[in-house]
C-alpha positions in Angstrom: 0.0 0.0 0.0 2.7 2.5 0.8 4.4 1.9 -2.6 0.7 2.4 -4.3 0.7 5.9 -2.3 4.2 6.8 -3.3 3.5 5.7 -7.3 0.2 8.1 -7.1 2.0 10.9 -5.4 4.5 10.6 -8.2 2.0 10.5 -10.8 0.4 13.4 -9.6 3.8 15.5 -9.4 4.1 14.6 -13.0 1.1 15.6 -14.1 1.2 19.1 -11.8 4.7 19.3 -13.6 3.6 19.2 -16.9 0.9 21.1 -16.4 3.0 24.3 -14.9 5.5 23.3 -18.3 2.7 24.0 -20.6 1.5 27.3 -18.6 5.1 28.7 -18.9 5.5 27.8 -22.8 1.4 29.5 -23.0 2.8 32.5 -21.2 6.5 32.7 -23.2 4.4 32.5 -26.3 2.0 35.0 -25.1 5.0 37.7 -24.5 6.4 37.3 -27.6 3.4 37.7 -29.4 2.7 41.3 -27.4 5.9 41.9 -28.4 5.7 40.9 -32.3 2.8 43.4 -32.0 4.8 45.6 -30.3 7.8 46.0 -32.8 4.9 46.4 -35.4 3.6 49.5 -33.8 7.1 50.9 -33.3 7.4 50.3 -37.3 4.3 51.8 -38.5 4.9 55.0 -36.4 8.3 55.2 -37.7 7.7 54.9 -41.3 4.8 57.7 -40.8 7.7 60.0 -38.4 10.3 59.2 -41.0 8.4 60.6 -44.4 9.2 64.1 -45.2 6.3 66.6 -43.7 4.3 67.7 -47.2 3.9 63.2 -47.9 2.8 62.2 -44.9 -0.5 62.4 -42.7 -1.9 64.1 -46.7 -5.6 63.8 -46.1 -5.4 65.0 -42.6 -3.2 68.0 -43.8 -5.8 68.5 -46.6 -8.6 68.8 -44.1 -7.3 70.5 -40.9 -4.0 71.9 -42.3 -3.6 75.6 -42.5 -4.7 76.2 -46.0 -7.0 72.9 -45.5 -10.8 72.7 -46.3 -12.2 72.9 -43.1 -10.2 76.5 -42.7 -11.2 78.3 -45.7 -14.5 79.7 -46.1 -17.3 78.4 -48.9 -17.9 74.7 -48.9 -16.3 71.5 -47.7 -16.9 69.8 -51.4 -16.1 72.6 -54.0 -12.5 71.1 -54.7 -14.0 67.5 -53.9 -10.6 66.9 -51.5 -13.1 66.5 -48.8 -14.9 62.9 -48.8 -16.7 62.4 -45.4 -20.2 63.3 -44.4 -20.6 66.6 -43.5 -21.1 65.2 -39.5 -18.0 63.9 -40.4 -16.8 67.6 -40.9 -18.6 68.8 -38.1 -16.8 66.6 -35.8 -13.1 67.7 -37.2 -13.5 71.1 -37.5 -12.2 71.8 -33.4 -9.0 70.1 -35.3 -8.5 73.2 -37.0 -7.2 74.4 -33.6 -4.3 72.4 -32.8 -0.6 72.7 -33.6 0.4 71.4 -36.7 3.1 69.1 -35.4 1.3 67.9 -32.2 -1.8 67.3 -34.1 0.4 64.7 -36.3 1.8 63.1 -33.6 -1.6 62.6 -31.3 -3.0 61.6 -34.6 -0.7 59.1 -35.0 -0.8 57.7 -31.9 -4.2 58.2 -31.1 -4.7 55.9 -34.7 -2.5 53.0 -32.9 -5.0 53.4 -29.8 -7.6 52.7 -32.4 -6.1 49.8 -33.5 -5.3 48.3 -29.9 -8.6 48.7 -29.0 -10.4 47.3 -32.3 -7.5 44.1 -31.7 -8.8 43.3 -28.1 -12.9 43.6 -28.9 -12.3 41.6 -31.9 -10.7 38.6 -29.5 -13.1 39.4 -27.0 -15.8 38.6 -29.9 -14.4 35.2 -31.0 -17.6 32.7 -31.4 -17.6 29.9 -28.0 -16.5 27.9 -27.5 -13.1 29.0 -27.2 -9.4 27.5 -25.7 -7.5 29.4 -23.3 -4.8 29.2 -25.3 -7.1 30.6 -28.2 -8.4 33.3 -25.7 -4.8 34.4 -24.4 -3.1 34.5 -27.6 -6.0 36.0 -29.8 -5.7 39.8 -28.8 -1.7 39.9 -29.9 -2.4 37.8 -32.6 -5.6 40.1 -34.0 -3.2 43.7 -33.1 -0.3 42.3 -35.4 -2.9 40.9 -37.9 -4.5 44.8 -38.0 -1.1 46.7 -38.1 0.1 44.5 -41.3 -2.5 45.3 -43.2 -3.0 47.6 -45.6 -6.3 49.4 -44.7 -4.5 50.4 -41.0 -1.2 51.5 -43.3 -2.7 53.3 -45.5 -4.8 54.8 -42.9 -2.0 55.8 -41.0 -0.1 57.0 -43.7 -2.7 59.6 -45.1 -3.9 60.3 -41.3 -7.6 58.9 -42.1 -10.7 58.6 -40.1 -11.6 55.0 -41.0 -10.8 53.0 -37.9 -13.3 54.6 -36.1 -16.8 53.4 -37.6 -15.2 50.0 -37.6 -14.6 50.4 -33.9 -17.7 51.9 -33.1 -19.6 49.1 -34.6 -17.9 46.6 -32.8 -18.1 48.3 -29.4 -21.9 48.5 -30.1 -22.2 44.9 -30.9 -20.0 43.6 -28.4 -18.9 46.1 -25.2 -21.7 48.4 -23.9 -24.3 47.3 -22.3 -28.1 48.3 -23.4 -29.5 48.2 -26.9 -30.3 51.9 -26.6 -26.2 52.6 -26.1 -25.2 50.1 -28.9 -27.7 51.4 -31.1 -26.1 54.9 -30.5 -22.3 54.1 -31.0 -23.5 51.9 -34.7 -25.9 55.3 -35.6 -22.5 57.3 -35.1 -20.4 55.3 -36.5 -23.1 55.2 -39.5 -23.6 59.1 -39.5 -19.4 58.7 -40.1 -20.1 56.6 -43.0 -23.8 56.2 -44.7 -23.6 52.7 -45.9 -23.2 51.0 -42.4 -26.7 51.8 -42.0 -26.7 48.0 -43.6 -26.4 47.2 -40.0 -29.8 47.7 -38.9 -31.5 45.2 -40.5 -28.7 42.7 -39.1 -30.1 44.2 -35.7 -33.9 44.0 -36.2 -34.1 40.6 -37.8 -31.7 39.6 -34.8 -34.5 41.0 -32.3 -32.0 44.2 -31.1 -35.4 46.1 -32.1 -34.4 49.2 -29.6 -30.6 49.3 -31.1 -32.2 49.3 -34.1 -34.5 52.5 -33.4 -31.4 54.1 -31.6 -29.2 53.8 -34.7 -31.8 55.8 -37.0 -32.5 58.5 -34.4 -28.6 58.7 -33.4 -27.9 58.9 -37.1 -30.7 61.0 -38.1 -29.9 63.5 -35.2 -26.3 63.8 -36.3 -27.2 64.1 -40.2 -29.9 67.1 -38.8 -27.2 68.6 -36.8 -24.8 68.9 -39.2 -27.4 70.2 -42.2 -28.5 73.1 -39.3 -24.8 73.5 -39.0 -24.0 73.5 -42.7 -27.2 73.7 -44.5 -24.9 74.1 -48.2 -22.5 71.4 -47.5 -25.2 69.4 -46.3 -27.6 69.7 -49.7 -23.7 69.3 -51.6 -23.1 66.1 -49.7 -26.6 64.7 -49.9 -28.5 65.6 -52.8 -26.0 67.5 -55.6 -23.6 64.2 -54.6 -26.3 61.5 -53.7 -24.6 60.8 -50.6 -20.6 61.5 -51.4 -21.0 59.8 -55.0 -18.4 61.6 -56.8 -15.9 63.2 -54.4 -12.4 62.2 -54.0 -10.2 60.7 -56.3 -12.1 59.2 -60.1 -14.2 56.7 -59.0 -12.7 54.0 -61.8 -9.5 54.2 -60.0 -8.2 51.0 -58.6 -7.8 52.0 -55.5 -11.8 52.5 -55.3 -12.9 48.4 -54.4 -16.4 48.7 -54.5 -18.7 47.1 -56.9 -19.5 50.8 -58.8 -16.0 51.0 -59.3 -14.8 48.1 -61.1 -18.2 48.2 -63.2 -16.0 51.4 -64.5 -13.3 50.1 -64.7 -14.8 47.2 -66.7 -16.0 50.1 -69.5 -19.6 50.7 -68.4 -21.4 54.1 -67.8 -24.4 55.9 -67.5 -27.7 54.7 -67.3 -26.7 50.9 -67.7 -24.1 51.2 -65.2 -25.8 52.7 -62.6 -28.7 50.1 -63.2 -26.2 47.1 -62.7 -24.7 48.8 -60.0 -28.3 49.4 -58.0 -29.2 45.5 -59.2 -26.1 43.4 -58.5 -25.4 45.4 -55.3 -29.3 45.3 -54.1 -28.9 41.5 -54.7 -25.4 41.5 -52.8 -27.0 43.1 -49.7 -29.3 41.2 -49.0 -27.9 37.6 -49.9 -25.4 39.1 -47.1 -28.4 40.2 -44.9 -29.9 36.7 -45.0 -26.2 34.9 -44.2 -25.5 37.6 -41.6 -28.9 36.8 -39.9 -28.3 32.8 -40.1 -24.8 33.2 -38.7 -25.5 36.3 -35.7 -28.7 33.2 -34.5 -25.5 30.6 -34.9 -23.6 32.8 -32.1 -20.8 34.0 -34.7 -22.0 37.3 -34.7 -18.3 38.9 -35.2 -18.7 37.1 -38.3 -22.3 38.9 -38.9 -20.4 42.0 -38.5 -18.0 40.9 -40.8 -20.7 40.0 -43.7 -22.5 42.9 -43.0 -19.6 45.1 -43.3 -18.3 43.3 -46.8 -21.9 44.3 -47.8 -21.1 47.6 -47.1 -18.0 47.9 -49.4 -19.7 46.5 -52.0 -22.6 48.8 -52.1 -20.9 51.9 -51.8 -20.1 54.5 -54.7 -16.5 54.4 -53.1 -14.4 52.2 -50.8 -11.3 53.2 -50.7 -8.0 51.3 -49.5 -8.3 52.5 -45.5 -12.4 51.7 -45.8 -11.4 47.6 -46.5 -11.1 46.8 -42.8 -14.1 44.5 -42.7 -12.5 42.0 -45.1 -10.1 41.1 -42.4 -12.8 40.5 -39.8 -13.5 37.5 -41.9 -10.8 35.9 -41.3 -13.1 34.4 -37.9 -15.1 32.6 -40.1 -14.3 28.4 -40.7 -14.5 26.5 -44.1 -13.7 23.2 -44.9 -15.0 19.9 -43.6 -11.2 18.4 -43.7 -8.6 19.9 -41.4 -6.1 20.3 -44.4 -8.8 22.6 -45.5 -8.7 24.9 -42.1 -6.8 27.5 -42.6 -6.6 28.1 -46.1 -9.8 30.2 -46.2 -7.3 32.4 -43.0 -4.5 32.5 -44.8 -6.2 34.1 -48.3 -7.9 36.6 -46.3 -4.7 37.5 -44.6 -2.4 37.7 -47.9 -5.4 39.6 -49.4 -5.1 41.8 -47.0 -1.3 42.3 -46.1 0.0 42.3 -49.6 -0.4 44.0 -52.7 -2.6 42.5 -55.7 0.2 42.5 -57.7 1.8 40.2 -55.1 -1.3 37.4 -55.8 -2.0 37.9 -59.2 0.5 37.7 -62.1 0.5 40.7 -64.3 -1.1 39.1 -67.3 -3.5 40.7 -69.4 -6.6 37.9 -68.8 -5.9 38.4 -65.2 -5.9 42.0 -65.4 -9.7 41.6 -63.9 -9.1 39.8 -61.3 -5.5 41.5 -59.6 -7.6 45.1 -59.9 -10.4 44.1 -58.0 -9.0 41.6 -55.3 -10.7 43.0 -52.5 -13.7 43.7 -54.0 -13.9 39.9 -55.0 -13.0 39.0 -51.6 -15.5 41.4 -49.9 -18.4 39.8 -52.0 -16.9 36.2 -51.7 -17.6 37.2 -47.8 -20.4 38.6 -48.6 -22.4 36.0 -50.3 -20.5 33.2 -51.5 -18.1 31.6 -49.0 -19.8 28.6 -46.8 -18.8 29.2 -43.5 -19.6 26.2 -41.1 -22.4 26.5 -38.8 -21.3 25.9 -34.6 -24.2 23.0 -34.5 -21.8 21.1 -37.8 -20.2 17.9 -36.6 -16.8 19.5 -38.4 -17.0 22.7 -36.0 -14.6 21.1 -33.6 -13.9 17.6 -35.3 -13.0 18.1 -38.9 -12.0 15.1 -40.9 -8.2 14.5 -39.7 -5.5 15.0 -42.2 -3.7 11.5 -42.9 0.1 11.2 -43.3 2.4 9.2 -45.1 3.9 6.3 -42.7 6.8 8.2 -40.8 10.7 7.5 -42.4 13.5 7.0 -40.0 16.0 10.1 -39.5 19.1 9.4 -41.0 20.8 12.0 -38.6 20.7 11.1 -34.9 21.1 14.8 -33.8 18.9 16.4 -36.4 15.5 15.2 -35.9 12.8 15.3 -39.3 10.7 18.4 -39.3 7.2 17.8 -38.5 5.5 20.4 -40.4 6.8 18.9 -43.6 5.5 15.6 -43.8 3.8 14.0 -46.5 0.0 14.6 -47.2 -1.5 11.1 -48.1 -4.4 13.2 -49.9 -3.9 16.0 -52.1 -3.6 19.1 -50.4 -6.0 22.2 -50.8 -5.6 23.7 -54.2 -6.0 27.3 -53.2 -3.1 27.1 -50.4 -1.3 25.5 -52.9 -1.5 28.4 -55.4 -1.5 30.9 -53.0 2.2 29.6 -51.9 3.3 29.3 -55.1 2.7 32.8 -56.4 3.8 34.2 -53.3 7.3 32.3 -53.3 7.6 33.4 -56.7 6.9 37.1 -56.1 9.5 37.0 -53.6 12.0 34.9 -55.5 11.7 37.7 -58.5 11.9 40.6 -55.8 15.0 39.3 -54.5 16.5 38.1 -57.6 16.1 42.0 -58.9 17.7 43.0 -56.4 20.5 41.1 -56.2 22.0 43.1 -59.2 22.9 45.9 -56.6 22.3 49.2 -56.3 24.8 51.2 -58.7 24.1 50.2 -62.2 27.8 50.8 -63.6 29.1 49.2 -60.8 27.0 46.6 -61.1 27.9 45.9 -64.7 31.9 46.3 -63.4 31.9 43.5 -61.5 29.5 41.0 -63.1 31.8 41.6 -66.1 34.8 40.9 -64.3 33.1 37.7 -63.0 31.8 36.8 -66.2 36.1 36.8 -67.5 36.7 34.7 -64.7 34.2 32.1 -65.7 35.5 32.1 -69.1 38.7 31.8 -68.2 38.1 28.8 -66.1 36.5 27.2 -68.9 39.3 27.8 -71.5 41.8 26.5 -68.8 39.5 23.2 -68.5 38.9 23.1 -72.0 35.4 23.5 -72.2 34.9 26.8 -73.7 32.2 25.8 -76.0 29.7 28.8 -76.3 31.0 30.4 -78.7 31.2 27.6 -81.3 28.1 26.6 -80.5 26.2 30.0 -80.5 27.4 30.8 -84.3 27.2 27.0 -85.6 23.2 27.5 -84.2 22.9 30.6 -85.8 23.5 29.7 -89.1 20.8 27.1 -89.4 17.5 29.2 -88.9 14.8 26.6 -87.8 17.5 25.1 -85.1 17.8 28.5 -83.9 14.2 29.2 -83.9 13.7 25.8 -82.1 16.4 26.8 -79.0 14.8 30.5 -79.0 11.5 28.9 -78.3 12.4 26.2 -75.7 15.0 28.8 -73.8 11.6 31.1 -73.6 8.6 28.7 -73.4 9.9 25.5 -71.5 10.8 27.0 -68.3 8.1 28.0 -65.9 5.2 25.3 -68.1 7.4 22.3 -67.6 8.0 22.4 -63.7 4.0 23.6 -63.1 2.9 20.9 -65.3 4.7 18.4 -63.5 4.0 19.6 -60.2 0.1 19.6 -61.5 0.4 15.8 -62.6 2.2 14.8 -58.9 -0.3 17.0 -57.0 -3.6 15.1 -58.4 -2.0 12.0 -59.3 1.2 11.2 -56.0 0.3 13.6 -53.4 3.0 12.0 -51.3 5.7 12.6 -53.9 3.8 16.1 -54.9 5.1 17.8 -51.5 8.4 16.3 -51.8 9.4 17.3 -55.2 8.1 21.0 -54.1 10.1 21.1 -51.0 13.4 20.0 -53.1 13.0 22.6 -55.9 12.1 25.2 -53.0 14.8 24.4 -51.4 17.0 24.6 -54.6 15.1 28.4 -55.8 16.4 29.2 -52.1 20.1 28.4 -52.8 20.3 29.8 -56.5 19.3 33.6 -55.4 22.1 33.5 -52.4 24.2 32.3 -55.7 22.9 35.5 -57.5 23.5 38.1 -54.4 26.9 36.8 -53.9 28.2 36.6 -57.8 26.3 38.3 -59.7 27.4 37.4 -63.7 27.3 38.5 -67.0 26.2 36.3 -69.5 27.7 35.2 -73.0 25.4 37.8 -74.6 26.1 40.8 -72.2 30.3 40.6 -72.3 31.6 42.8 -74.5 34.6 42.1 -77.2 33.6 38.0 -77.5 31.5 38.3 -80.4 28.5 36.2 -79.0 25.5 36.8 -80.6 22.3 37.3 -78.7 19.8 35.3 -80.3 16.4 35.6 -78.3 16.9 39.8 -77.8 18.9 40.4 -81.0 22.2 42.7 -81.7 23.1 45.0 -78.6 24.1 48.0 -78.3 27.0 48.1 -75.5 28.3 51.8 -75.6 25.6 51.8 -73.6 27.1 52.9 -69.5 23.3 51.2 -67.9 23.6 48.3 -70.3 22.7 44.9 -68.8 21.7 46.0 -65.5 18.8 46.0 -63.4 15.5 46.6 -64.8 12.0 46.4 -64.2 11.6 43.3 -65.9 14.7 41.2 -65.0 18.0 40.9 -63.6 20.4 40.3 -66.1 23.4 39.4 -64.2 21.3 36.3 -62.6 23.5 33.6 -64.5 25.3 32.0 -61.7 23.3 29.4 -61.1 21.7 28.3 -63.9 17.6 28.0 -62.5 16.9 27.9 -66.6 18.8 24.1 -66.0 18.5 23.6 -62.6 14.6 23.5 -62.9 15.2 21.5 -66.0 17.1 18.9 -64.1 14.3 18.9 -61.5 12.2 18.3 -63.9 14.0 14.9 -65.2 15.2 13.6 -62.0 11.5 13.5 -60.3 10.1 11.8 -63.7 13.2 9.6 -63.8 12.3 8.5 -60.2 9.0 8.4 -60.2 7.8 7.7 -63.8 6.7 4.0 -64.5 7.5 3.6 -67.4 11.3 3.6 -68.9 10.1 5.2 -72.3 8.8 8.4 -69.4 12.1 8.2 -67.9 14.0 8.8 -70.9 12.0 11.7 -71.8 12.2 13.4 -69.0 15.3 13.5 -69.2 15.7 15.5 -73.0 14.0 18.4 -71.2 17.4 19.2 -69.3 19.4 18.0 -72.4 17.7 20.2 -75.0 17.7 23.0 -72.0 21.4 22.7 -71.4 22.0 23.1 -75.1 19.1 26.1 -75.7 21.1 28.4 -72.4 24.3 27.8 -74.2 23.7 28.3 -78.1 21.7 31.1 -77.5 24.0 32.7 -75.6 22.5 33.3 -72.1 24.6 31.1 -70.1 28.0 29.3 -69.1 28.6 26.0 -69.3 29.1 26.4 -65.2 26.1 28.1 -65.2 24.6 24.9 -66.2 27.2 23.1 -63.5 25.8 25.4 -60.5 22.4 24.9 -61.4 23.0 21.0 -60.9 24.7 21.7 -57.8 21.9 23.7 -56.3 19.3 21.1 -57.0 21.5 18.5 -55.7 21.8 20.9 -52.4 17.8 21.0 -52.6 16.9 17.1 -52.6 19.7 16.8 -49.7 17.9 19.4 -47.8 14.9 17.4 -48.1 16.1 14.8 -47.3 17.6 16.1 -44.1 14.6 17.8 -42.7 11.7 14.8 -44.3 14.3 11.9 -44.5 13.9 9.2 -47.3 10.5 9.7 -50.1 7.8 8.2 -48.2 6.5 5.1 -50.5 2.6 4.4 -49.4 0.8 1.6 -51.2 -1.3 2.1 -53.5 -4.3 0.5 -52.4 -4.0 3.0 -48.9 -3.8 6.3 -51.1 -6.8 5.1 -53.0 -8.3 4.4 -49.0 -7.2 8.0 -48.3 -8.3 9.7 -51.2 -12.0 8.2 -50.9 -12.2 8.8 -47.5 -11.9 12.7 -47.7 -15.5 12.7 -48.2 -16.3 10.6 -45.4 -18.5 12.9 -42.1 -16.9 13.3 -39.4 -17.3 11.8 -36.0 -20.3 13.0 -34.1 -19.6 14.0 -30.5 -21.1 14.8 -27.3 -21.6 18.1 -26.8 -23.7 18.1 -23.2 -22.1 20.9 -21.5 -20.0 19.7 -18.4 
């Protein structure tokens, strides 16, 4: 009995000790989080400090600066610089006051107050149930979230006023107490910005009947104030402008997301526009009215608010950058009956938010559509499209669990495998896929432009000087072959057609198609072969930051003729260097054969069939000989590129160990079970 005893006390010390472990890594992880969002508050306020006076805080200056609108006499609108409501005017004009310097810096500062405060009602406002972990870490997480994105930068760059109706709404729906005083905060917050009067509907057909009699009569009140205040301004802003249409910037700019926008930008005017723009947005609002109803009886009413807000940008005549903030309240919502499927719907919302279109979209001219009116698409996607789960779905809490490959043995007894990239037995999600890809390509062409360095002549200097040194290797090692290969090609028209076309077309298709062909065909092998050539892109820009190269074409005095950009002109001093299309001094590696050979190992590994093998493997033969007749490479070009890709598989292989082989018959299991329901469970409250 006394060694029972002792065993339980010990098991009990155990447990209390790896309880208190798991407190202390909750409350590490929640100071470094405060303190991730932290730094980000120091940044923002020092980009704003740092700008010259004159190009920063420009809309506040333009309002309350010494020559700004709401100083001079006449009206608010006659130079249409001026885009709120004329309460909105009402309420800035004691600005007019202040000091110009300290009214930038409280501005500033009382923006970041803003943002703090929208960051902790937001977590506060998370749909139950929730973790503690969930519940500790979600205010950091939503102030860091807020300060990367764009509306709160842009907002704090032009000193505007659109934090506040977003804050106001949520402090109605979630912090005061009383219908009556949350009905007043969303009837400010409305008089601040007309088309948030979407919000009460979403509070009558919830049964907030008082809030929603308090909105109209606060926002009514303030409208009446203002027109006894302003009567001109008021008729200007109201009836001459049908409720700001108009004012600011034109409204087929890109920078205006809502839906009348882009039906400008698509070519449309006048009477047809403005009756698509009344219909489609009518029918916008209230499929949105409808889901934000559904989802506020569900207990997600942040997400509501969300919807509703979406709603908003969609249906007004202009929603500019800093007026996008509702898009990111979406991020609460959950899609996806798989749990591979969780966070992709997260993740777009965030990149949507946080980066630039031209970040998500390639500039191509059938995308042209879809990188100008991102947000917009996302905002109606929010609005009325996305399926968010219901709390009362069996995949609310228990979504079908992603399977894995069966785990490989580390081959390193001091480096254990990374967890985070195993093998997905099922294919993963599509749009996480994508979204990955074109942002890992973005950055790989960001940093590969810059790699050519900041002087252009100097830049030219030394990738000249490197590009002597490789040729002098190569004539040492007898292997100088470009030369008599670029002008044997060039006498023979079609062949140098044929290498012009497969140095320009073969590069990017070939690796996407067979990553396409792995992803729905070997999912296994799919996140393998990405890791190896990711870890191989990684390696070849450190190669093109550290020795930067002139090609073949682009050294003077060899007599190489440039067969894809024809005869050059090198008297020129900025010859060569970086541009806004390419770096031309990215030779060293090869990526034009090191994707190539990529391309041929993973079909000469995983291909069933020999007569597959030995295709695959022409692409890096007639790749190697395309860089090097027409010019654009070394042969060690062609030798770094195989050493990076050889660097990437043995990085996989380090961090994932061996390729995972699954049978057959279990990936067929897998796949088939994606659509299986999840397991129901009990959900009497304890």
């Amino acid at each position: 009995m006394a060694d029972a005893g002792h065993g339980g006390r010990s098991t009990q010390a155990l447990g209390a000790t790896a309880v208190g472990a798991a407190r202390a890594r909750l409350r590490v992880a929640r100071l470094g989080l405060w303190l991730i969002a932290a730094i980000l508050a120091v940044r923002q306020v020092a980009v704003v400090l740092s700008t010259p006076r004159g190009e920063r805080l420009t809309d506040l200056e333009t309002w309350v600066g010494p020559n700004g609108v709401l100083h001079v006499k006449g009206s608010l609108y006659d130079s249409t610089q001026f885009t709120g409501t004329p309460f909105g005017g009402l309420v800035l004009k004691p600005l007019t006051r202040a000091a110009e310097q300290a009214l930038g810096w409280g501005w500033t500062f009382g923006t970041l107050l803003l943002v703090a405060a929208l960051g902790l009602v937001a977590a506060r406002a998370l749909p139950q149930p929730v973790g503690r972990r969930t519940s500790l870490l979600a205010a950091p997480v939503a102030i860091s979230l807020l300060m990367l994105s764009l509306p709160v930068r842009n907002t704090l760059y032009l000193g505007q006023t659109s934090i506040m109706p977003v804050l106001l709404v949520l402090l109605g729906c979630f912090a005061v107490r009383g219908e009556r005083a949350s009905g007043v905060l969303i009837g400010l917050a409305a008089a601040l910005q007309p088309t948030l009067l979407l919000f009460t509907p979403l509070l009558w057909f919830t049964g907030r009947r008082r809030a929603t009699l308090a909105t109209g009569a606060t926002f009514a009140a303030c409208t009446v104030a203002a027109w006894v205040a302003m009567p001109s301004d008021s008729y200007t802003y109201w009836v001459h402008h049908m409720a700001g249409v108009g004012l600011g910037g034109r409204a087929d700019d890109l920078a205006n997301q809502s839906l009348h926008g882009a039906l400008l930008r698509f070519g449309l005017s006048g009477p047809l526009e403005v009756v698509l723009f009344l219909l489609l947005g009518a029918a916008v609002a209230v499929l949105a009215l409808r889901r934000a109803v559904r989802y506020a009886h569900d207990g997600q009413l942040l997400l509501a608010v969300a919807i509703t807000g979406c709603a908003a940008i969609v249906v007004s005549p202009t929603a500019w950058q800093h007026q996008l903030l509702w898009v990111l309240l979406a991020v609460v919502g959950q899609v996806g009956r798989r749990a591979a499927d969780r966070y992709v719907w997260p993740v777009a919302v965030v990149l949507i938010m946080t980066l630039p279109a031209r970040m998500m979209v390639p500039d191509k001219v059938v995308l042209h559509p879809l990188r100008a009116d991102l947000v917009l698409l996302a905002a109606i996607a929010t609005a009325a499209v996305v399926p968010f789960l219901s709390r009362t779905s069996p995949y609310w809490q228990t979504p079908i669990p992603t399977q894995y490959a069966d785990k490989v043995p580390s081959r390193f007894r001091h480096i254990p495998l990374v967890p985070f990239l195993r093998r997905v037995i099922s294919r993963p999600n599509l749009l996480f896929e994508l979204l990955l890809i074109r942002v890992t390509y973005y950055a790989y062409a960001q940093i590969r432009l810059a790699a050519a360095g900041e002087s252009s002549s100097a830049g030219r200097v030394t990738a000249e000087e490197h590009g002597a040194e490789i040729h002098s290797i190569e004539r040492a090692l007898n292997i100088d072959i470009e030369y008599w290969a670029n002008h044997a090609v060039v006498k023979v028209d079609w062949l140098r057609q044929f290498f012009d076309f497969y140095y320009e077309s073969f590069h990017f298709g070939v690796p996407l198609a067979i990553l396409g062909v792995l992803y729905w065909r070997r999912p296994v092998d799919y996140r393998w072969a990405r890791t190896a050539i990711g870890f191989a892109t990684v390696f070849a820009l450190v190669g093109f930051w550290l020795y930067p190269l002139a090609p073949p074409r682009l050294m003077p005095g060899l007599g190489f003729i440039d067969t894809v950009n024809g005869p050059q002109d090198f008297t020129k001093p900025d010859y060569g260097t970086l541009t806004e299309l390419t770096n031309q001094y990215a030779a060293m590696p090869s990526l034009h054969f090191g994707w190539s050979l990529w391309c041929g190992l993973v079909v000469l590994i995983l291909a069933p069939r020999w007569w597959m093998k030995a295709l695959g493997l022409l692409h890096p033969l007639f790749t190697l000989t395309a860089i090097v007749v027409t010019a654009n490479h070394w042969i060690l070009d062609a030798a770094g590129g195989a050493a990076v890709v050889g660097a990437g598989f043995a990085m996989t292989y380090l961090f994932q160990g061996p390729r995972a082989r699954p049978s057959a018959a279990r990936v067929k299991q897998q796949l088939s079970s994606d659509d299986a329901p999840a397991p129901q469970k009990d959900r009497t409250p304890s």
